[in-house]
C-alpha positions in Angstrom: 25.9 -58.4 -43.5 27.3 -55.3 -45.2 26.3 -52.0 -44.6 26.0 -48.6 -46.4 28.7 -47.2 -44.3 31.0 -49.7 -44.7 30.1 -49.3 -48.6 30.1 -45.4 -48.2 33.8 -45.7 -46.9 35.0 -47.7 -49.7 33.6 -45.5 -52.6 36.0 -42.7 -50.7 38.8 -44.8 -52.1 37.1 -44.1 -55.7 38.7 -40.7 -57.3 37.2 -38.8 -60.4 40.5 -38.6 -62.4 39.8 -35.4 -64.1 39.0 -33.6 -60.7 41.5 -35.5 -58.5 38.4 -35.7 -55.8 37.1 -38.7 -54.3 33.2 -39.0 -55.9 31.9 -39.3 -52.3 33.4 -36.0 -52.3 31.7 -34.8 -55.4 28.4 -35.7 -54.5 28.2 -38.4 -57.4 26.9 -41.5 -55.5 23.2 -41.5 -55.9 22.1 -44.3 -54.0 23.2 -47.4 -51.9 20.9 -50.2 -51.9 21.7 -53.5 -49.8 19.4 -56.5 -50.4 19.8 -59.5 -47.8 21.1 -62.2 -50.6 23.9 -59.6 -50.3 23.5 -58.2 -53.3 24.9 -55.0 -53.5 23.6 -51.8 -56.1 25.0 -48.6 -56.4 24.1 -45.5 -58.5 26.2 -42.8 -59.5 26.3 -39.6 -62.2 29.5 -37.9 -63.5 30.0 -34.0 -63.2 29.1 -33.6 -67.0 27.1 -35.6 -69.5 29.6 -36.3 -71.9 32.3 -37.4 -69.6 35.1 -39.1 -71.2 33.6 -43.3 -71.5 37.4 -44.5 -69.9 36.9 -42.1 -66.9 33.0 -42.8 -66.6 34.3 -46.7 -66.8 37.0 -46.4 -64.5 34.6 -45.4 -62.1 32.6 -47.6 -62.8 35.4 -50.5 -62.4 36.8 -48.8 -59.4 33.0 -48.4 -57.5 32.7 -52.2 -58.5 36.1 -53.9 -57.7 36.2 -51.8 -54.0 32.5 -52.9 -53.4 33.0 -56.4 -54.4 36.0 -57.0 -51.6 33.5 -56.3 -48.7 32.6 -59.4 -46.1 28.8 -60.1 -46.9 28.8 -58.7 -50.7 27.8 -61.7 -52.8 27.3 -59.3 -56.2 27.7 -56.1 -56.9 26.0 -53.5 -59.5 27.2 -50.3 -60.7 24.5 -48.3 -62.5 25.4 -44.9 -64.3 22.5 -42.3 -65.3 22.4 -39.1 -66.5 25.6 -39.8 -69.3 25.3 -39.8 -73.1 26.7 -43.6 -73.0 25.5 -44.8 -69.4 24.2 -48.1 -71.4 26.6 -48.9 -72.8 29.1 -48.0 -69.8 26.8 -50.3 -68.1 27.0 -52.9 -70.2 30.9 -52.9 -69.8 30.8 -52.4 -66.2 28.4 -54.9 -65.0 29.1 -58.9 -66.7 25.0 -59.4 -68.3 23.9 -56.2 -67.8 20.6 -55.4 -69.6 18.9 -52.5 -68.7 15.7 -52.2 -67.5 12.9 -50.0 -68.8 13.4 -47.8 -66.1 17.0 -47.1 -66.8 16.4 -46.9 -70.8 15.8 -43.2 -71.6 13.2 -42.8 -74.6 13.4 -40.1 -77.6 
């Protein structure tokens, strides 16, 4: 089975393009959660709130396609909060992605 380290050292590989810093780095990954189906979730928020959408994707993509390579990972998702578009973001990041009431912010 995978671990959160093992996970923790991939998402070094993953580099906020504006910064040029690895998000580890940054302080950006939120949370690491490993089920034993080996599903894999991970949570992240971007310096800003209106990040550019192709750098909060890339991210997204990068956190995803690194995960996704690990022995034992049988799915991975990527969940952005805290950004103007993280739905949507979301939505292109993660194939059927729907988000959950908990994820949905409310006016």
């Amino acid at each position: 089975m995978v671990t959160i380290e093992q996970v923790e050292k991939e998402l070094e590989k993953v580099v906020d393009p504006e910064i040029g810093l690895p998000i580890t780095e940054m302080h950006l990954v939120d949370e690491i959660k490993i089920q034993d189906d080996g599903e894999v979730t991970v949570r992240y928020h971007l310096t800003a709130p209106f990040c550019p959408p192709i750098f909060a994707e890339d991210i997204g993509m990068n956190i995803r396609q690194l995960t996704a390579k690990l022995d034992g990972v049988k799915k991975v998702m990527v969940i952005l909060h805290g950004h103007a578009l993280a739905n949507e973001i979301n939505q292109r990041v993660n194939p059927g992605y729907s988000p959950s009431p908990q994820t949905t912010v409310k006016a």
